[in-house]
C-alpha positions in Angstrom: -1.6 -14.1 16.1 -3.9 -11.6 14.4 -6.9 -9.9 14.9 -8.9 -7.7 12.8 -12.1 -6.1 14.0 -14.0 -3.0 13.4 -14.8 -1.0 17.1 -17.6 1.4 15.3 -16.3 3.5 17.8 -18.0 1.7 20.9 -16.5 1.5 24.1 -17.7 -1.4 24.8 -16.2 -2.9 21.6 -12.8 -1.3 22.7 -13.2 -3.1 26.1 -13.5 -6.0 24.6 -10.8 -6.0 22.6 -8.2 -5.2 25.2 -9.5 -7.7 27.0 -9.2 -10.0 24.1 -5.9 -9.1 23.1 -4.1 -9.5 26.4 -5.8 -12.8 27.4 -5.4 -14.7 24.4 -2.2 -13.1 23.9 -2.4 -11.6 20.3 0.3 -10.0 18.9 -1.3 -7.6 16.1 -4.6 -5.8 15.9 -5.4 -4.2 12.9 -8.4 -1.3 13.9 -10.8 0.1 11.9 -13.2 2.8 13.7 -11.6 3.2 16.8 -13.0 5.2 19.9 -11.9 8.8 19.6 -12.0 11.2 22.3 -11.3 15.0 21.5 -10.0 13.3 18.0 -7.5 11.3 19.2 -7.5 7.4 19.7 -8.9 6.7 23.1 -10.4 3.2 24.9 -7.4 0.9 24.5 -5.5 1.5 27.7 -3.6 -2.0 27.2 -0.3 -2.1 29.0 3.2 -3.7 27.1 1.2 -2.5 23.6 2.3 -0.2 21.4 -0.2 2.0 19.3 0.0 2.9 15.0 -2.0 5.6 13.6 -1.5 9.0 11.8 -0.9 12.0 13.7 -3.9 13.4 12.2 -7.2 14.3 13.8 -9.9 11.9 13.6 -8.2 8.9 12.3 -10.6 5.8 11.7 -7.7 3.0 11.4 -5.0 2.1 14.0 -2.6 -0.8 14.7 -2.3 -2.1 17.9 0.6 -4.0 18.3 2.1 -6.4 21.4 5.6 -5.3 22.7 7.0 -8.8 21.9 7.1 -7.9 18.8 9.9 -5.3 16.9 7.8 -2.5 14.9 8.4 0.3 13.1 5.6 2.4 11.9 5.9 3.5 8.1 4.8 6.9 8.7 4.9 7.7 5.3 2.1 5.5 4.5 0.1 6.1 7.8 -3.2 8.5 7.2 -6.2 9.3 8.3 -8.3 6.1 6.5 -4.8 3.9 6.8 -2.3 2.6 9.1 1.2 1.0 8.0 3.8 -0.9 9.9 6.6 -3.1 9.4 7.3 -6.1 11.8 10.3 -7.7 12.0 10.6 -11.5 13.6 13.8 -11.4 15.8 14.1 -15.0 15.3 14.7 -15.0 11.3 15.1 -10.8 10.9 12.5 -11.5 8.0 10.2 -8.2 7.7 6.7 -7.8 6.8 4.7 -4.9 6.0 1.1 -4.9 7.4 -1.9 -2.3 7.2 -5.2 -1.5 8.6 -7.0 -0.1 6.0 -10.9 1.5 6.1 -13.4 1.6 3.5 -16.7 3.4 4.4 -19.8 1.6 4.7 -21.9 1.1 1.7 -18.8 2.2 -0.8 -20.0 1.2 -4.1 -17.7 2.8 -6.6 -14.7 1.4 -5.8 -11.5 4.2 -6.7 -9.5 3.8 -3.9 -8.2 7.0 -2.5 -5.3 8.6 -3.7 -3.0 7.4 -0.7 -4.2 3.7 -1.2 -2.7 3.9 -4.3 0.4 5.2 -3.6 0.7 2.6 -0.8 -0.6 -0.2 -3.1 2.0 0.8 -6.0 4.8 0.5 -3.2 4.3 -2.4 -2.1 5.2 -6.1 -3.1 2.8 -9.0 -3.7 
């Protein structure tokens, strides 16, 4: 299970989420605008979940992801507006690559950042 949601950097919204996640046990969130405290990810104190996001300051995308599940984050393709992972199903060993992305509000031009496009061009559709 998957969830997608934007937290506009609310607490409230981050409460909600954990609360969310752990009851109706999702395995993935992909974050956009998550609550940042000193410019760091903050609000998601969720226990057994492990957390995807550059080691920049002021990131606005973050995966949060169950500990049921095997990931490995794809650091390479984890910034400040983007947030990559692969999960692997222990069942079949198939992988899949997954990533939060964020586009600001109101972006009419459409020229995806230079690190969208490297990720785009590297990955497989």
């Amino acid at each position: 299970k998957v969830l997608q949601v934007n937290l506009q950097h609310s607490k409230a919204a981050s409460a909600v989420l954990c609360r969310c996640f752990l009851q109706e046990e999702f395995h993935v969130a992909l974050i956009q605008e998550p609550l940042l405290c000193m410019g760091k990810v903050s609000g998601l104190p969720m226990t057994g979940v492990q957390l995807v996001t550059a080691h920049v300051h002021n990131v606005r995308t973050c995966i949060a992801v169950s500990n049921k599940v095997n990931i490995i984050p794809v650091l390479e393709f984890c910034f400040r507006d983007i947030s990559t992972a692969i999960l692997t199903r222990t069942s079949t060993g198939r992988s899949l690559m997954i990533s939060s992305l964020y586009f600001p509000y109101g972006y009419v031009d459409f020229t995806p950042c230079r690190e969208m496009a490297v990720f785009l061009s590297n990955s497989k559709f």
